[in-house]
LUMZA-647349 format. One record per residue: residue in one letter; x, y, z of N, C-alpha, C, O, CB in turn. Coordinates in steps of 0.05 Angstrom, whole numbers, plus 5000, padded with zeros to 4 digits. Atoms other than C-alpha are relative to their C-alpha. Glycine has a CB too. Layout:
AXYZXYZXYZXYZXYZ
...
This chain:
X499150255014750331037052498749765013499249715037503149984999
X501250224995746430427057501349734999501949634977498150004985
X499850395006748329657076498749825004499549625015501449865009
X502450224988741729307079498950004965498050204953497150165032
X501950125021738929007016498549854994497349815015500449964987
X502250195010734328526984501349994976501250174960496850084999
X498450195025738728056932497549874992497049685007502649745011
X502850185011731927776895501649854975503749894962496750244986
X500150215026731327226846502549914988503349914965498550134977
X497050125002737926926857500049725000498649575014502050105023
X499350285002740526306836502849965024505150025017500849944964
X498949944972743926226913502049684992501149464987497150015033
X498350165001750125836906502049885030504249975036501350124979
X498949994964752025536984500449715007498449575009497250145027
X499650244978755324887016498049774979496049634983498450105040
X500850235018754124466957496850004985496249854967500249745019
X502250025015747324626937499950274981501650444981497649975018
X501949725028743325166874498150025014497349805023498749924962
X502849914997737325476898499750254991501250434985499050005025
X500849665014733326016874499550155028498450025047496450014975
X501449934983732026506922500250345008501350484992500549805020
X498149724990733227236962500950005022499949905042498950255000
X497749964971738827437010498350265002497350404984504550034996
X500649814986736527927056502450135017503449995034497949925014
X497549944995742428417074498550315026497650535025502150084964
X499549674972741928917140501850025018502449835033497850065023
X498250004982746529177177503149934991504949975008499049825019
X498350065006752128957137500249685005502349574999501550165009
X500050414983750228097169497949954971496550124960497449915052
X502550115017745827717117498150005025498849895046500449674982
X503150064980738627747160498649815004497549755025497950124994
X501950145017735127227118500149894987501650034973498950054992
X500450145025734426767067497749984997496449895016501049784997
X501849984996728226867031497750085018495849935025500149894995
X501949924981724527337076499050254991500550404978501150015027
X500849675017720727987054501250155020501250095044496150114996
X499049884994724528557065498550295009496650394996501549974986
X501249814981722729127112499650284983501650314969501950045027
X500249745013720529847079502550134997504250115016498250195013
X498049865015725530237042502549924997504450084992500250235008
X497550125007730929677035500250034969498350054953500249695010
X500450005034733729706964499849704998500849535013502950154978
X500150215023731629176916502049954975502350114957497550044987
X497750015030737328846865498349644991498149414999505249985013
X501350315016733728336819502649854985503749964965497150084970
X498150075007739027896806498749834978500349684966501649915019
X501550115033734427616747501649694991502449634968501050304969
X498650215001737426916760503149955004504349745007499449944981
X497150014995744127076767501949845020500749745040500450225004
X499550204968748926686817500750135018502150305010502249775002
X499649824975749727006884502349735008502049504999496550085024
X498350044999755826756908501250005032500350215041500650144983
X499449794986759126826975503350014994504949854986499049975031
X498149945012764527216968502849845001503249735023500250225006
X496550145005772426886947500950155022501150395024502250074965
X497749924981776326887007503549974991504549815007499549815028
X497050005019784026916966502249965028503050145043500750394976
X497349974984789526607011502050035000503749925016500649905008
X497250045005795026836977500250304976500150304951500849624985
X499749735023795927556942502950105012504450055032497050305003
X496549854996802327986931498550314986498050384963503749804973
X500949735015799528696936502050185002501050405007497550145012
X497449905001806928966934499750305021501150485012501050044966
X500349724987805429586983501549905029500049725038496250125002
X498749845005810029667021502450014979502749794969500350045021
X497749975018816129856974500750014970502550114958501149865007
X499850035025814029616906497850214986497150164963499649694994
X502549865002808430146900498650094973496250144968500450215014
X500749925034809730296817498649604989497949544966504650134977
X501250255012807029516810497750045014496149994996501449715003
X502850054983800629566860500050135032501650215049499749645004
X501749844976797229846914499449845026500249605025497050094989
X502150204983793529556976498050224991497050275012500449945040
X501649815003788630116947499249784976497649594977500950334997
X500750185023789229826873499349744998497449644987501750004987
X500250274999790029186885497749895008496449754993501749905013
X503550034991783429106932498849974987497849754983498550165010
X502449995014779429376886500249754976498349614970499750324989
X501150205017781128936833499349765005498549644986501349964984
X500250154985780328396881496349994996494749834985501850075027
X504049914994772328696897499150054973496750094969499150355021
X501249955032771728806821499449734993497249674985502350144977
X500850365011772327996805498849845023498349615019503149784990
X502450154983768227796869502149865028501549685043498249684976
X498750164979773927666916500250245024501750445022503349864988
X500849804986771428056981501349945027499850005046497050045000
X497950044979777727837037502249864992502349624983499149875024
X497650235008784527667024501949915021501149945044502150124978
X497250094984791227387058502650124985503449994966500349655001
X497749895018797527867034502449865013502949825037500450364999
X496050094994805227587031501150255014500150455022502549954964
X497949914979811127817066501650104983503150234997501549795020
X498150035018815427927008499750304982499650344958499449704983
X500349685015814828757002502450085015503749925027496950245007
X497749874988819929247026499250245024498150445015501750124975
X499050324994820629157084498749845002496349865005501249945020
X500650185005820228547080497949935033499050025054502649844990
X501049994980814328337135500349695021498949495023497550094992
X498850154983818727987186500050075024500749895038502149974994
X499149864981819028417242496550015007494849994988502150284993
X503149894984811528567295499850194986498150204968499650105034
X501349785010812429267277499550004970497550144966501450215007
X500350035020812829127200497149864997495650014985502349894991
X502850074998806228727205497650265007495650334994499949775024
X502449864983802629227254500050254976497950354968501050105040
X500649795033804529767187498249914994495950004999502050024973
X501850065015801529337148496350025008494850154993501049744995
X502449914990794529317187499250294997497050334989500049945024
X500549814993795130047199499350084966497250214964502250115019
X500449955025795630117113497449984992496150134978501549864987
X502550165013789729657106497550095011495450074998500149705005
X502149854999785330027148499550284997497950415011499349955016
X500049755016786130657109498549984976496450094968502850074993
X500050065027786230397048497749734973496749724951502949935004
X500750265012783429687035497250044994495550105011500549755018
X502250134999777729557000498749745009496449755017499750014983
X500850284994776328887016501249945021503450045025500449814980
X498850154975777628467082502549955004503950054986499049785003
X496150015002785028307098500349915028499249975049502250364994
X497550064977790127927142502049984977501749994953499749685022
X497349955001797427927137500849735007499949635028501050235016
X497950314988802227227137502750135016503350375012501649764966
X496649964979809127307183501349894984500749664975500649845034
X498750145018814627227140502549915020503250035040500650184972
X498350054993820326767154502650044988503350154967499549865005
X496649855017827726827147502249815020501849695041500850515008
X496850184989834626487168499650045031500049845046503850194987
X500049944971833526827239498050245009498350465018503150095008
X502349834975827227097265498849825011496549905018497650204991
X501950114988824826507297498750045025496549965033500649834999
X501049934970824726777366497050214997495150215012503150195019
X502249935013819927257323496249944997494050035003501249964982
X502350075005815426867299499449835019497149755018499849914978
X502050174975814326437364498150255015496150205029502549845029
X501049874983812627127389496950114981495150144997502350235012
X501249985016807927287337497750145007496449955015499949794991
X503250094990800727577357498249814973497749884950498050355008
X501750135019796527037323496950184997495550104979499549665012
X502749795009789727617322501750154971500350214951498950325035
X499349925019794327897273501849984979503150144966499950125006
X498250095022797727467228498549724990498249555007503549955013
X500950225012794426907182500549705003499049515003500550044981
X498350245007799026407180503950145005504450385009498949894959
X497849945005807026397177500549864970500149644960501849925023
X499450105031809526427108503249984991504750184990498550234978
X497550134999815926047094500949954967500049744956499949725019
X497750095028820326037022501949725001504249695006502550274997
X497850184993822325397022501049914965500649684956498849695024
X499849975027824525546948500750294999500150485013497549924985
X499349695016827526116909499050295006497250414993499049984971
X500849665000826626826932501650175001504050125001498650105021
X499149774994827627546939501849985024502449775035497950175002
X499149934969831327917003501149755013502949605007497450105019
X497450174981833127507057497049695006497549525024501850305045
X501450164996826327017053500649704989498949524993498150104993
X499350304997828926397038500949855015503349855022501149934988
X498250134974829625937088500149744996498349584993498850035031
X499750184997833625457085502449865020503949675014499749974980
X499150184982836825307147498749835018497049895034501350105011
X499650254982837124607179497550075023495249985025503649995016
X501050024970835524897250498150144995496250095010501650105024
X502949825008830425367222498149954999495950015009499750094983
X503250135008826125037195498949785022496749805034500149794966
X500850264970825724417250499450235021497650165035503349725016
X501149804980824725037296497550184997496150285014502050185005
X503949865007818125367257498649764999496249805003499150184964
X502150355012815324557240499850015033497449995039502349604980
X500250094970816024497318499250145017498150065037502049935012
X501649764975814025167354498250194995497550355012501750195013
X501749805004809425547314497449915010497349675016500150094974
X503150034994802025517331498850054981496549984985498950155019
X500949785018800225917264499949674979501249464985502650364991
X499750115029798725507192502450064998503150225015498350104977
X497850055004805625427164499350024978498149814973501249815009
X500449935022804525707095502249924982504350034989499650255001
X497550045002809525427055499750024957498149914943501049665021
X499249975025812425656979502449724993504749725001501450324999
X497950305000815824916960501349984973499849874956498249685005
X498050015022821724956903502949985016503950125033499850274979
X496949954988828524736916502350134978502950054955501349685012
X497449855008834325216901501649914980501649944955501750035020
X497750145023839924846877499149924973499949984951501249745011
X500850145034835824406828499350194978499550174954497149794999
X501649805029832325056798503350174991503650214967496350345015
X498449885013839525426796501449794981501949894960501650135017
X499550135018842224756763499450014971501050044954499549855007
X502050035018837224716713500250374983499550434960496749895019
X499449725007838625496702501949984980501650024956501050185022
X497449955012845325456685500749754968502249814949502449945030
X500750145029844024856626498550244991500050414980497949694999
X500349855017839525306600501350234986501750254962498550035005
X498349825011843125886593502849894979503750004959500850145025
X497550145016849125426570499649894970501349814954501149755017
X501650115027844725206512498850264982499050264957497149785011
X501749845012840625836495501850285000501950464982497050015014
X498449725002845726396523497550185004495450065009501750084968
X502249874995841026966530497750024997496350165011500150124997
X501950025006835726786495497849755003496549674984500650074984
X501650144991831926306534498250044997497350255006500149955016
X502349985008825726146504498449945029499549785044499449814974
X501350014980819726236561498949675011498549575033497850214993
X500550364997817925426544501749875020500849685032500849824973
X498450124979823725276589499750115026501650095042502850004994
X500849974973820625536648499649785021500849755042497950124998
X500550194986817124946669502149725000501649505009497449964990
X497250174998824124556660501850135014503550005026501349944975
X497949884976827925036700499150045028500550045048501050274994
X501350124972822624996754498849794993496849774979497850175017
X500850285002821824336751498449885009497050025024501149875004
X501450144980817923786777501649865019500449765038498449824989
X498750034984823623596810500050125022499450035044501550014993
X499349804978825324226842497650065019498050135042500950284986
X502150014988818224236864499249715028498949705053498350014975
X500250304972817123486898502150065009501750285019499949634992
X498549884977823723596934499550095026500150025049500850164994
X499649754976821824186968497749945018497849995042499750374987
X502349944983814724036989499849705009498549675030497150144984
X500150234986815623246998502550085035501950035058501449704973
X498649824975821223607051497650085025497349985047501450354986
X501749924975815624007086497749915006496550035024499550245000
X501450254985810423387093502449835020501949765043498549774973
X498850144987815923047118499950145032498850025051502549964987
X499349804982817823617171496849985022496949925046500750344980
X501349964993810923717186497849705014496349735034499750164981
X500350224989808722977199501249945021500149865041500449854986
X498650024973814322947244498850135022497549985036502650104999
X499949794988813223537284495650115004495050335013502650234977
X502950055008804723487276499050285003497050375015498449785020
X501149755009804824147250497750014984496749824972501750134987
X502649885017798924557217501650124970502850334970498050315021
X498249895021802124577139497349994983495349854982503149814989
X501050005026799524837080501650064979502950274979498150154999
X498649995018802624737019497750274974495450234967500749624993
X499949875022801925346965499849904971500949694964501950115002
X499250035027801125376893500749744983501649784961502050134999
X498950305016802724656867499449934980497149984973499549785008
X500749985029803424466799501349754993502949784975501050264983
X499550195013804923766788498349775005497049765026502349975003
X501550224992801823086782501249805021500249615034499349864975
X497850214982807922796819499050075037499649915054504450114992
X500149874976805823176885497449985013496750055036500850254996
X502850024984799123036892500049725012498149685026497250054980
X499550214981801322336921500450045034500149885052502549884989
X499249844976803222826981497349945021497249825042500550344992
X502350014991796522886996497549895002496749804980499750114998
X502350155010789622587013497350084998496450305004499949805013
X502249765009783322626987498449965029499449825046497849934965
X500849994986777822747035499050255012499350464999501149885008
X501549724981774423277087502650165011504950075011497649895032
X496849845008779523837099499450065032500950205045500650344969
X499149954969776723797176502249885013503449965033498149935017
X498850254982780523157191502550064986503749844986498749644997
X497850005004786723417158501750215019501050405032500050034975
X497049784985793723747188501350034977502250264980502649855025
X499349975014796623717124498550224973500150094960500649795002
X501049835020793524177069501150064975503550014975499850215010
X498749985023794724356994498250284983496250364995499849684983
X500349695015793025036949500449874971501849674965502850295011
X499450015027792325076874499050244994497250325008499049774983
X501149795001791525736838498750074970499549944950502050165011
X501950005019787125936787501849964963500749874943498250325007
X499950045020792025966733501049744984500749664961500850164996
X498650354995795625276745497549824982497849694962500049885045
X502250205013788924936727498050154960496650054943496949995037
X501149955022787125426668502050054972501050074949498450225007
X496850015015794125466628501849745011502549675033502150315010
X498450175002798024906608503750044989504350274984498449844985
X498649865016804624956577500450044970502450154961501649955006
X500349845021802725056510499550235000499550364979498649944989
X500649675011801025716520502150175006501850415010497550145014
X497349814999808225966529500450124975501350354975502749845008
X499349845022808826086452498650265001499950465000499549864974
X501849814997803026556458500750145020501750355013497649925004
X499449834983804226836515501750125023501250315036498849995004
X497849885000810526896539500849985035500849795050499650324986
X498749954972813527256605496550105012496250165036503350324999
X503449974987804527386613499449795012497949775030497550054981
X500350374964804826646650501749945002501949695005498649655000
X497350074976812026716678498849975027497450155034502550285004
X500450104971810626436745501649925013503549835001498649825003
X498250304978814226036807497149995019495950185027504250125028
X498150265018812725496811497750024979495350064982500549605018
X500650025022811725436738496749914987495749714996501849844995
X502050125013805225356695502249704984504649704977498450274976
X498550335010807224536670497949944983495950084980500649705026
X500950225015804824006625497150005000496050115019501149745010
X503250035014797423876593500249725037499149795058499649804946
X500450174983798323226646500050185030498050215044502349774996
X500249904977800423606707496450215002495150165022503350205003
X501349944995794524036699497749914999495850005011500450124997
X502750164992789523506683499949875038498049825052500049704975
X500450184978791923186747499150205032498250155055503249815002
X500849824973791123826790496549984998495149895017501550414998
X502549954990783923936771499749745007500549715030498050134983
X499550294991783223196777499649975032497749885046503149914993
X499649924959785823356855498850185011498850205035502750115012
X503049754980780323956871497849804998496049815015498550394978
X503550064998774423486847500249775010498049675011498149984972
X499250214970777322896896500650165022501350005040502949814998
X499949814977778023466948502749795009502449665030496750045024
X497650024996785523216946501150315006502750355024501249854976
X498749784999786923956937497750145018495550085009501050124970
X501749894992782924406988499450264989497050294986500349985022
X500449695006782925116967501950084969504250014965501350215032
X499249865019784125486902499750305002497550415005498949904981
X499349704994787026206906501250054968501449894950502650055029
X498049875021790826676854502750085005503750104983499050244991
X497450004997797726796879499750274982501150254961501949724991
X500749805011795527476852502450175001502350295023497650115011
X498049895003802727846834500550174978501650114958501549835001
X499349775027802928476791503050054996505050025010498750335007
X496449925004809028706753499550204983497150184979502549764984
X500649855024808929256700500449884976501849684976501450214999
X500250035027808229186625504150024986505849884974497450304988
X496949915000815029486620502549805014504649765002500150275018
X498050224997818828936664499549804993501449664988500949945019
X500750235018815028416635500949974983500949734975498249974992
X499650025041817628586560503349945006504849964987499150434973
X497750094998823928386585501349624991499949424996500250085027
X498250295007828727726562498949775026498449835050504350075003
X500750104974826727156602500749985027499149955045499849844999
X498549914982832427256652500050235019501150265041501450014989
X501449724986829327946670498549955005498149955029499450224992
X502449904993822727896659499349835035500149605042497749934971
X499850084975820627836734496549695002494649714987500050375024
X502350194994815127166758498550155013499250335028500549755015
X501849824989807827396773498750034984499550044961500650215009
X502050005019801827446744497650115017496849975036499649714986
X502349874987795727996766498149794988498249684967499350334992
X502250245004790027526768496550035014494449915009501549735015
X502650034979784727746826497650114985495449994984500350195031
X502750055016780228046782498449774978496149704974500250184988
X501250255025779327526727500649685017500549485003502850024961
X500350154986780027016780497549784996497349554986500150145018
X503450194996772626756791499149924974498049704972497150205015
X501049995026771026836720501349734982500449564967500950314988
X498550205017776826446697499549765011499849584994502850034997
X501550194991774025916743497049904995496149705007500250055019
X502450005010767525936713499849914973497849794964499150245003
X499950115025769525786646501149725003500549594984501650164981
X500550304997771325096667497649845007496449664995501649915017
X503349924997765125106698498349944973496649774973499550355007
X502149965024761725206627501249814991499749694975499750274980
X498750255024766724636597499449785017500149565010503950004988
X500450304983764124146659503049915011503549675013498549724977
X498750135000770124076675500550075040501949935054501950054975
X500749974969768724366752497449985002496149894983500850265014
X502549984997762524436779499650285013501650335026498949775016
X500249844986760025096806499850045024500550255034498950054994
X499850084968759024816879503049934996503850145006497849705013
X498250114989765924516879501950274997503850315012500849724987
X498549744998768625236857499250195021501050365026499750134977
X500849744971764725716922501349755012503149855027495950145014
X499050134972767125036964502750065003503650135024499749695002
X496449974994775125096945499950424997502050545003503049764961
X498749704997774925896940498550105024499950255038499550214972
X500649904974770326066999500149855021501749905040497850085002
X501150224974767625487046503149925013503849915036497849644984
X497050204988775225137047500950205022500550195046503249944972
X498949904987779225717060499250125034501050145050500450134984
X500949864989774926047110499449725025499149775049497850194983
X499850324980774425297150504049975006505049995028498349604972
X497050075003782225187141501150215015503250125025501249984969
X498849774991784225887172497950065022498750205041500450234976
X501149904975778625967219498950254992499550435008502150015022
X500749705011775726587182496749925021494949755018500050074951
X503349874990769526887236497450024978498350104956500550355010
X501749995013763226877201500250164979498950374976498450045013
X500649985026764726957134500449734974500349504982501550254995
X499950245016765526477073497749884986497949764965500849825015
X503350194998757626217077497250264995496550455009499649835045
X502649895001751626507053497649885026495549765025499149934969
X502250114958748426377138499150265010500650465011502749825039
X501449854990744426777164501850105033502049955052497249845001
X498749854985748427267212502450044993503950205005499949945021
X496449945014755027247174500550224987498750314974501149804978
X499749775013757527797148499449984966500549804953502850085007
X500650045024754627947074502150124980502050334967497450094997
X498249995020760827857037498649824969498349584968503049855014
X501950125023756927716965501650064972503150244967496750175000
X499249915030758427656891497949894979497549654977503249884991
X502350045017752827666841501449944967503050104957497950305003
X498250085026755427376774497849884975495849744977502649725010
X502550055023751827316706501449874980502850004965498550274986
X498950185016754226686666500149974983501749814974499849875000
X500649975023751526876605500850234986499650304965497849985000
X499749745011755527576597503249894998504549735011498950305020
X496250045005763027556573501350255018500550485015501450064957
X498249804987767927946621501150144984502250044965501949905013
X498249815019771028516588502349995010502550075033499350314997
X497049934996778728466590500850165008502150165029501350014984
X498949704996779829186582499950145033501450285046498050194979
X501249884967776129336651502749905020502749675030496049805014
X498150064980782629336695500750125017502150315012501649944995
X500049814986782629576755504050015022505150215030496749945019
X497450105003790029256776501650224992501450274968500249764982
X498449805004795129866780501449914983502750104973501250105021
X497949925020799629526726497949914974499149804956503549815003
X501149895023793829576674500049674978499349654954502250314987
X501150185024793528866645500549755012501849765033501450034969
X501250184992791728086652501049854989502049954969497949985000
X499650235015793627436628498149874981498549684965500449855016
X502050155013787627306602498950124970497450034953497649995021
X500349875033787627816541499649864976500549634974502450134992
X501550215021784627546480498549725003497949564986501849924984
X501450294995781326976513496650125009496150325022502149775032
X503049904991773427026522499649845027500249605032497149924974
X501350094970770726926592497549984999496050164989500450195024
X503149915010764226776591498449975026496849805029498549784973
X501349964977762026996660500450275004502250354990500849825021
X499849794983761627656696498450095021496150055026500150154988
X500949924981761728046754499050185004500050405003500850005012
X502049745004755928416762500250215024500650455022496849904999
X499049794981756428636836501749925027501849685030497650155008
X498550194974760528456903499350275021499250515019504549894996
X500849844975758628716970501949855026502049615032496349975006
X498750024981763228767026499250165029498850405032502350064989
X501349934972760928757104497050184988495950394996502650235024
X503049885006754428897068499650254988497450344983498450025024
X500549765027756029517023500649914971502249734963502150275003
X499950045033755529516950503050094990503350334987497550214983
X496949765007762929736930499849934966500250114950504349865019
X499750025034762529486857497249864985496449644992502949774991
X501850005018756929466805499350074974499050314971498950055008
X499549985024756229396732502650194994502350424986497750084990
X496949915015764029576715500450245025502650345023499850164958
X499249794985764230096770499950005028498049965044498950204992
X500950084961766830106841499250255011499250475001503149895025
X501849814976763530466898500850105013502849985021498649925016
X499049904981764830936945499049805027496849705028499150285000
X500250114971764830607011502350025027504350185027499849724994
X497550014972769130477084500649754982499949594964499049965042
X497250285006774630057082499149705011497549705030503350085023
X499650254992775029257091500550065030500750285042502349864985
X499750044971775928987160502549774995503349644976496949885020
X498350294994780828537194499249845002497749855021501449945016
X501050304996779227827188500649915033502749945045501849784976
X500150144970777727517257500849714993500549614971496850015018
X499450364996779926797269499049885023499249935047503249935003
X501150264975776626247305501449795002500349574997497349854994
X498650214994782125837322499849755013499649845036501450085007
X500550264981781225057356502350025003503549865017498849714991
């Protein structure tokens, strides 16, 4: 099995510029840019196509351990390496829940079995593990990831001393999920008092509010200003919240912000259509809130765009809104669905590799990957702008997408991880497993 190639006649998409050119791949490191390649490397004519480097995703839910009938770290990967996203960052929020060293050190042990694609693990918090997470090893945990909003198990934290005790002693990013409780159970209980069981899905983005949202995350700037923590705010979905943050270079920040792919491509009109398929927390909102997010990526107000990639089955989905559970599989149709803004101008293709690779992989300290540079590892995604994604192609253990009936008009032709081919035209590859992401911490 071979990991040395010759990427020809690529339209090389890197650190703000287009060029035409070829990556030279040996060893699993890019070698080269534009250099002739040594006897019996393979040749892939990417016939203009965009070479890419690969989506680093800071925020997936590959439900393994405990939820295993929704997703894999097997499944999930791959659909990850199927839409061009070749290292992720997985939540805490499986069974058990990953609060505990040894619950982490599982998780590693899973991922190098199993994973296709690159991988770290966040430290989850809770009412009382802080002595925990001061102990933490930072080689093997991302970030700490904190519910400061609505969850499962025992991850919501919201005590007092808790939280002033992670804002003040962690060393790690401070990952933070920002919805407050009360307002969203408030806002619950009107609805139900109005609709009774049959809460139409439109009142999503009114029961997670924009309230319940600024609250929680004007809370953990506050916290974090104090305390001159390393925060990154998750998922955000309003225009009220991007006051939080400023625009600018994401070196000179301590503060940080996340938006995820479907936030900026679903508004809330598309709840009649489609239902408990863009149930989320925190909520898809308003035609305004989501002009104002993209708005906030192309002022580099917002640094990084991820998928918050959360499978569920077909089967608990078709449930009342009260059941059906929040979550939306996304990592494959990810890049793509970022691409079709792209085609409407409404991003730019540089400002999409900067918030899905360059940011994250600067913001977390990710070791030589992120960058099409010569010695980095050749995490690649070759993408042809002129082909429509097939829907059907799902590689996602619960078998379907949000994006059904909508045309994409990009695809992923191939993605290479630590310099093997694992997926090409619709079909993944035999290969070794992902690696653990290294960190270059300051």
């Amino acid at each position: 099995m071979t990991n040395s190639f010759l990427v020809a006649n690529a339209r090389i998409v890197n650190e703000g510029t287009i060029s035409e050119g070829d990556v030279l791949i040996e060893n699993g490191r890019i070698s080269g840019i534009n250099l002739s390649a040594p006897a019996g490397v393979e040749t892939i004519d990417a016939a203009g196509a965009w070479l890419l480097p690969g989506m680093i995703d800071d925020q997936v839910h590959f439900r393994e351990p405990g939820f295993e009938h929704k997703g894999t770290i097997r499944t999930e990967s791959a659909a990850a390496v199927a839409g061009g996203i070749t290292s992720y960052m997985e939540m805490p929020n499986c069974n058990p829940l990953t609060v505990t060293h040894d619950a982490l050190a599982d998780k590693h042990t899973r991922a190098r079995k199993h994973s296709v694609a690159n991988f770290a693990f966040y430290f989850g918090a809770t009412n009382d593990n802080l002595e925990s997470i001061k102990t933490v090893d930072p080689a093997l945990a991302c970030g700490v990831k904190v519910f400061m909003g609505a969850s499962t198990g025992n991850m919501l934290v919201d005590n007092e001393a808790t939280l002033e005790g992670i804002f003040a002693s962690t060393p790690l990013i401070i990952a933070t999920h920002c919805e407050d409780t009360p307002t969203i159970l408030a806002n619950e209980q009107k609805a139900l008092e109005k609709y009774g069981e049959d809460i139409p899905f439109a009142e999503h983005p009114l029961i997670r509010s924009e309230e319940a949202c600024y609250k929680s995350s004007s809370l953990a700037v506050e916290l974090a200003t104090r305390h001159g923590s390393r925060l990154h705010i998750l998922h955000l979905t309003t225009a009220k919240e991007m006051v939080l943050f400023t625009p600018g270079d994401l070196a000179e920040k301590r503060i940080t912000a996340e938006v995820c792919v479907h936030h900026l491509f679903f508004n809330d009109g598309w709840y009649p259509e489609k239902g408990a398929a863009i149930k989320c927390n925190p909520a898809i909102k308003t035609v305004a809130d989501q002009e104002a997010l993209i708005a906030a990526v192309n002022e580099d107000r917002i640094d990084v765009i991820a998928t918050d990639h959360a499978p569920h089955t077909l089967e608990e989905k078709a449930g009342k809104y009260m059941q059906a559970p929040a979550g939306l599989p996304l990592a494959q149709h990810a890049l793509v669905s970022l691409l079709e803004l792209t085609r409407k101008n409404i991003l730019t293709i540089e400002k999409v590799v900067e918030k899905t690779s360059h940011a994250p992989a600067r913001l977390f300290g990710v070791q030589d990957r992120g960058f099409i540079r010569e010695g980095y590892f050749a995490d690649l995604v070759l993408i042809d702008p002129d082909q429509i994604a097939d829907p059907l192609e799902i590689y996602s253990k619960c078998g379907w997408n949000p994006f059904a009936g909508i045309d994409l008009h990009a695809r992923v032709v191939a993605t290479w991880v630590n310099g093997y081919l694992r997926y090409r035209d619709g079909q993944l590859l035999d290969g070794p497993t992902g690696l653990a992401l290294e960190f270059n911490r300051q």
